[in-house]
N, C-alpha and C positions, 0 to 999 in steps of 0.2 A: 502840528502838521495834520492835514484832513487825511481820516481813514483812503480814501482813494491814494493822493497823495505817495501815502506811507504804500500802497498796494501797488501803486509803479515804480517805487524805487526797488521795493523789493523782486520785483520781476523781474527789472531793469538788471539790479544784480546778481540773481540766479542765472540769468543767460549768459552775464559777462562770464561767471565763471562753467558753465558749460562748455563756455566757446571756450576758453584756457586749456581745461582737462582734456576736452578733444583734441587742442593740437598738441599737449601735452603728454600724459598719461597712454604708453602704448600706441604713441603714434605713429611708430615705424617700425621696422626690426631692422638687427643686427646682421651682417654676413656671417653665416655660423656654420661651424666645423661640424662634415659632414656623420663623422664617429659621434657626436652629441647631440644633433640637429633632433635624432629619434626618441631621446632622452626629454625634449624639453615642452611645454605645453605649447602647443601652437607648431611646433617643428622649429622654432627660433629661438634665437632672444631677443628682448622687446626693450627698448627704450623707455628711462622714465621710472623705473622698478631694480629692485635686489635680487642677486639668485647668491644660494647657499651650495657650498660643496663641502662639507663634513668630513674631514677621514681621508683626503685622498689632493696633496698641492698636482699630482698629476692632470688630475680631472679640471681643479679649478683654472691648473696652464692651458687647458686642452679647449675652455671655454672663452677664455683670451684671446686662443690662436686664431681663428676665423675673424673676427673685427680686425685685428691687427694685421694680418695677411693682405687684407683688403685698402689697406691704407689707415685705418683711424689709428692718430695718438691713445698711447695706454699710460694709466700707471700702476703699481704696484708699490704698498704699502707695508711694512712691517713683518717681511718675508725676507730675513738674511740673509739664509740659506738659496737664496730663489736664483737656481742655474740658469746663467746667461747663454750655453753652450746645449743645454736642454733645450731652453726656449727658442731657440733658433732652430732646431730640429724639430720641432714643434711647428712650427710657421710664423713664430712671432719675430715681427720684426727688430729688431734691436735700434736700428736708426731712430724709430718712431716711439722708441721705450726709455718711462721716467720711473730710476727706482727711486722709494725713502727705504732704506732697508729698517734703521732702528729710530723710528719717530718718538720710542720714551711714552711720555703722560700724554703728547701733542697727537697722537694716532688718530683720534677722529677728526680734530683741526683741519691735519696736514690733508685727509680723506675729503673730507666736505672742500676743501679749497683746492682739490686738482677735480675734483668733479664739478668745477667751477670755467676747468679750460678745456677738460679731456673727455672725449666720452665716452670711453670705459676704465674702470680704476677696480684694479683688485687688490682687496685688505686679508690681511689677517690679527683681528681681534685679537687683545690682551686676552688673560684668562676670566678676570674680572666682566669683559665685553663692554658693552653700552648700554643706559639706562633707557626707561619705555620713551622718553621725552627726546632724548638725545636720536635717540633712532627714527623720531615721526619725524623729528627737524629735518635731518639728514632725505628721508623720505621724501620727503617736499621740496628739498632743494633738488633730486633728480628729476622730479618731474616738472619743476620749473626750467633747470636747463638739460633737461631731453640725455641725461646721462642714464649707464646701466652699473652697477656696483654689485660685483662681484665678489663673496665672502668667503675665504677658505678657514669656513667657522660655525656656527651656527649664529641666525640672524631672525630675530623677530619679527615678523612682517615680511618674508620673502616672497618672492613670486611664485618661488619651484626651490623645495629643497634635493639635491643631489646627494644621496648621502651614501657612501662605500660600507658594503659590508663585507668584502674579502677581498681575494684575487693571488695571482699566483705568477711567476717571473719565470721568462723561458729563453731560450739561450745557453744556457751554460749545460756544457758536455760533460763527461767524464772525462775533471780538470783542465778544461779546455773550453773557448769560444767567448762569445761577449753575450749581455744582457741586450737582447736582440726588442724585448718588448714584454708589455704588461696586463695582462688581462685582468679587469676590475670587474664585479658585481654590483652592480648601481641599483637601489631602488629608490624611484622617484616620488616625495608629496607635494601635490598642489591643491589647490581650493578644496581642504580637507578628505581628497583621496589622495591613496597612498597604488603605486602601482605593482605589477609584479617586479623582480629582480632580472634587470637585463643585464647582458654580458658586453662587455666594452672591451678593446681590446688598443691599448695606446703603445705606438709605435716608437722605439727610441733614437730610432735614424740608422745605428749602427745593425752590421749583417754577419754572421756568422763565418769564420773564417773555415775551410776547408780543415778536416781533420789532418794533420801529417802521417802519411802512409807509413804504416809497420817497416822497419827495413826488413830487409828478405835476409834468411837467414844463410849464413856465410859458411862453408867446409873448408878447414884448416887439414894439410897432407903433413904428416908429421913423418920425419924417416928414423926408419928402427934399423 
């Protein structure tokens, strides 16, 4: 093939795939809950990309909640424990929610093939996780179909890692009241900076019930 030739094909397909990446790669955002929206680069989440939330299934529910409020199908992988009675307190819709709760050895499978229908899918990684190869696949298959994947884990190649370093539970009286809400410590990395530690405060729906008043102390007339 003549050097020119070879120099239009090659052109020819660097554009084709520019034009891909642009519709592809961050080419929208996500409806995002407004308690995390401050949390994440851009004020959103982006289509096409991973985001990590480490340390905390509250936070990674809470980044759920906003796409799904909105309408988009989710699913959730590999998360047992994963309160359907939370999650609706949360704003996630349950109509529009696909668990696998124990996907086994098939976890990324089952992960890359609903990020094939849905687009948002949150996992939670074995302990072992995913190999460098396994995770650029998977990487590439969101941004071919315009999905976002959600880790309650640590993930190589995220967008934004979310990672909890504390937090503390409030609600409960002296033996008395419900777990009314959760205030978390987030500190955020993204394209190699790390930010300060914000305060998140996740709400658990239920409200504190009135304390029951002392009875009033009663005089007994005794006859002598």
């Amino acid at each position: 093939m003549p050097a020119a030739a070879r120099s239009e094909t090659v052109a020819a397909l660097q554009a084709r795939i520019a034009a891909m990446q642009a519709r592809t790669l961050g080419s929208r955002t996500l409806p995002t809950a407004a308690a995390v929206a401050p949390l994440l680069p851009g004020g959103a989440l982006r289509s096409g990309v991973a985001y990590a939330a480490p340390g905390s299934l509250a936070l990674a529910m809470l980044l759920l909640a906003g796409p799904s409020a909105a309408g988009a199908w989710c699913g959730v992988v590999g998360i047992p424990e994963f309160g359907v009675e939370a999650a609706a307190e949360l704003g996630i819709a349950l109509d529009r929610l696909v668990l696998v709760p124990t996907p086994g050895d098939h976890w990324l499978a089952v992960t890359a093939q609903l990020t094939e229908v849905m687009p948002v899918v949150l996992v939670r990684p074995p302990a072992r996780g995913a190999s460098p190869g396994e995770t650029a696949r998977l990487a590439s298959r969101l941004r071919q179909r315009d999905a976002t994947l959600l880790v309650a884990g640590d993930w190589a190649g995220a967008e934004a890692v979310l990672e909890t370093r504390g937090g503390s539970w409030s609600g409960i009286g002296a033996g008395w009241g419900y777990l009314a809400g959760r205030e978390l410590e987030v500190v955020v990395s993204a394209a190699g900076r790390t930010s300060a530690a914000h305060r998140l405060r996740v709400e658990t729906g239920f409200r504190l019930p009135s304390p029951a008043p002392a009875p009033a102390p009663q005089r007994h007339l005794m006859a002598v």
